[in-house]
Structure formats: C-alpha cells, structure tokens
VODREN-553161 format. One record per residue (C-alpha): residue number from 1; x, y, z; residue in one letter. Coordinates in pm, whole numbers, always signed. Layout:
<atoms>
ATOM    nr       xx       yy       zz   rest
ATOM   NUM        X        Y        Z      A
...
</atoms>
This chain:
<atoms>
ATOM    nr       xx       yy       zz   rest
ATOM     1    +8396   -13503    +6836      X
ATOM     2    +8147   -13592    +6591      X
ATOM     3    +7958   -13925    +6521      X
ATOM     4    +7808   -14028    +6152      X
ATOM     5    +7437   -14074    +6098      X
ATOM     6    +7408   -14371    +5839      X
ATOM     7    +7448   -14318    +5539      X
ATOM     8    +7482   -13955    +5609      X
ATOM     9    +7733   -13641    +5738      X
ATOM    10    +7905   -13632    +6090      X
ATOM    11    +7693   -13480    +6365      X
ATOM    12    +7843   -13282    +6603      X
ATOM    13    +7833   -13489    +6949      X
ATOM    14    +7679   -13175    +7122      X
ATOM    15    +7390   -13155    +6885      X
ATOM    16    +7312   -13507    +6946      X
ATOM    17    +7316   -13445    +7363      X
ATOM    18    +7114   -13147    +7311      X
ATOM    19    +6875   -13356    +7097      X
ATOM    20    +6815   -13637    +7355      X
ATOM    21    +6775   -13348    +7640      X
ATOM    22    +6512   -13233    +7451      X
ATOM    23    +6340   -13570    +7373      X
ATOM    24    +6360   -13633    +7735      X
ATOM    25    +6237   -13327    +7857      X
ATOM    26    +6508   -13241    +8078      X
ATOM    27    +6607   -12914    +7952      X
ATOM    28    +6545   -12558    +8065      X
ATOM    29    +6212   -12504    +8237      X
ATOM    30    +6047   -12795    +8056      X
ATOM    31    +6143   -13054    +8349      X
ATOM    32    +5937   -12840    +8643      X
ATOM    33    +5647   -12782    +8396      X
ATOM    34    +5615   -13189    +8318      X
ATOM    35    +5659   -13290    +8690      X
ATOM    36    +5419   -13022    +8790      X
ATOM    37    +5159   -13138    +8541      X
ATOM    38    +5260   -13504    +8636      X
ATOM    39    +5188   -13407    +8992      X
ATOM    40    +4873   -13240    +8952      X
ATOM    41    +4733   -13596    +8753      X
ATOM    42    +4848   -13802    +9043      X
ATOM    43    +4706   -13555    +9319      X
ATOM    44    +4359   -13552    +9154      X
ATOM    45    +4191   -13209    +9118      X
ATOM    46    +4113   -13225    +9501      X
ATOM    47    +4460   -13246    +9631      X
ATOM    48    +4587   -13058    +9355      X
ATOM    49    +4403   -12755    +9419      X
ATOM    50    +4542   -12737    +9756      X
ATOM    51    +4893   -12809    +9718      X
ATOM    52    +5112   -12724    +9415      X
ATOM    53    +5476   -12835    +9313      X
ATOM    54    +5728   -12518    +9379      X
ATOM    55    +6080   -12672    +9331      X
ATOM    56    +6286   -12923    +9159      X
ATOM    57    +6649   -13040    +9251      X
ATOM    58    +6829   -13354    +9221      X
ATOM    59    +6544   -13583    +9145      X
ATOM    60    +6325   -13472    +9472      X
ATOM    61    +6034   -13278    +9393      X
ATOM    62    +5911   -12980    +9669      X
ATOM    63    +5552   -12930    +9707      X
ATOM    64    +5398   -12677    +9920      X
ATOM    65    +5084   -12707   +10031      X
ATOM    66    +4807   -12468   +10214      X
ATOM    67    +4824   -12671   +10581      X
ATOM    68    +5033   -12885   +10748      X
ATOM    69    +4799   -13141   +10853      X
ATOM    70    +4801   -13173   +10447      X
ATOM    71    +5191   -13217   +10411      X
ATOM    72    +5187   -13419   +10715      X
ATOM    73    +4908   -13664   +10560      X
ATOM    74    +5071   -13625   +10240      X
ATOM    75    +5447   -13740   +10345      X
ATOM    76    +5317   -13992   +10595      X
ATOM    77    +5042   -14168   +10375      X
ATOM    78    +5021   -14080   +10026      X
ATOM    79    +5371   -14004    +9905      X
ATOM    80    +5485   -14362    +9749      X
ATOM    81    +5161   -14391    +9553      X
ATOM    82    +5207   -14007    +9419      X
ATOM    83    +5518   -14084    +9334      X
ATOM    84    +5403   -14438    +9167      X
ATOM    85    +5158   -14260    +8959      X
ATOM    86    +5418   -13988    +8890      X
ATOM    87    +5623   -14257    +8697      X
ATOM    88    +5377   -14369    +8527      X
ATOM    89    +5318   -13938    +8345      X
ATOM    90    +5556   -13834    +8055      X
ATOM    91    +5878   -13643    +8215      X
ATOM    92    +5840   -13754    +8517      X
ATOM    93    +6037   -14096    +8543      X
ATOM    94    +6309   -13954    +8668      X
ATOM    95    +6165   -13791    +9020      X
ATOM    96    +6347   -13991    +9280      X
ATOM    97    +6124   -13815    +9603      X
ATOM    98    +5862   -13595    +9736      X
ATOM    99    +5901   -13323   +10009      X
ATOM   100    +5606   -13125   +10151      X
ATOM   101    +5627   -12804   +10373      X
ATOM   102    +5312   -12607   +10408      X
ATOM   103    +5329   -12234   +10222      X
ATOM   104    +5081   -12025   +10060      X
ATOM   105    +4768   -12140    +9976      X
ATOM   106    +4827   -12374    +9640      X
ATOM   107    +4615   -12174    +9389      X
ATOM   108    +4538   -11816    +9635      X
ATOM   109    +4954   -11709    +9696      X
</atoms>
C-alpha cells in the first residue's frame, strides 16, 4: 500500500511508519538512550549519580539504584514529579511509570 506525497510519487506506507518511528524516537536503542538522558535531567546530578535507568518495557521505566532506602524514597516520594519532569524531556512522553529495585552502585557496577 502506498500513499502520494503532493504533488509528488507514491510512498511506500512502510517508509512512511519507519519515518515517524524515527521522528519519534521510538526505534531501536534510541528510546532507552532518550529516557535515560530524560531521567538523569529530572534526577539532578545528585540522584542521578546514584541511581541509573537499566530497562525499558511497555511504557514503565526500571531504575536501579545503589540502596534501598534510595528506591524506597524514590517510589514513595519522588516518583510522580520524576516522571512530571520526564514528560516535559524530548522522547520521553511516552513513559507511563517508574520502578526502582536497588542493584549495583549507579555509576561503580
């Protein structure tokens, strides 16, 4: 199936998804890099340098960070304005949620 640019040739309808995947950043790695760079602005380089984003998956974003009194204050207190500020980064409109679970330290494992 193909769908004509104006005043110009048929595009092939795959070209065009592949072309707003791209624009949206939702292709590939690109999608973990922005919310992980999104993340990092709304942590501040404090929190940031002790937690760090490891996964991605259906719209809920996994963080690990070095304690658990960190994840704990993290999911209890801080995790609707991270996300608020989240929305407001390029790529990362589309994160739905935040989990914590403590791991390595962010920056040391």
């Amino acid at each position: 199936m193909t769908r004509a640019r104006r005043g110009g040739e048929p595009v092939p309808i795959s070209k065009l998804i592949r072309s707003v995947i791209a624009r949206r950043g939702l292709g590939g790695s690109l999608p973990l890099q922005a919310v992980s760079e999104a993340y990092a602005r709304a942590a501040g380089p404090e929190l940031a340098a002790r937690s760090r984003v490891k996964g991605l998956r259906g719209g809920v974003v996994t963080v690990e960070t070095d304690s658990s009194a960190l994840a704990y204050e993290l999911a209890g207190f801080r995790e609707k304005p991270l996300l608020e500020s989240m929305h407001q980064q390029p790529g990362a409109g589309f994160v739905t949620g935040l989990r914590f679970h403590v791991g390595a330290a962010a920056h040391g494992g």
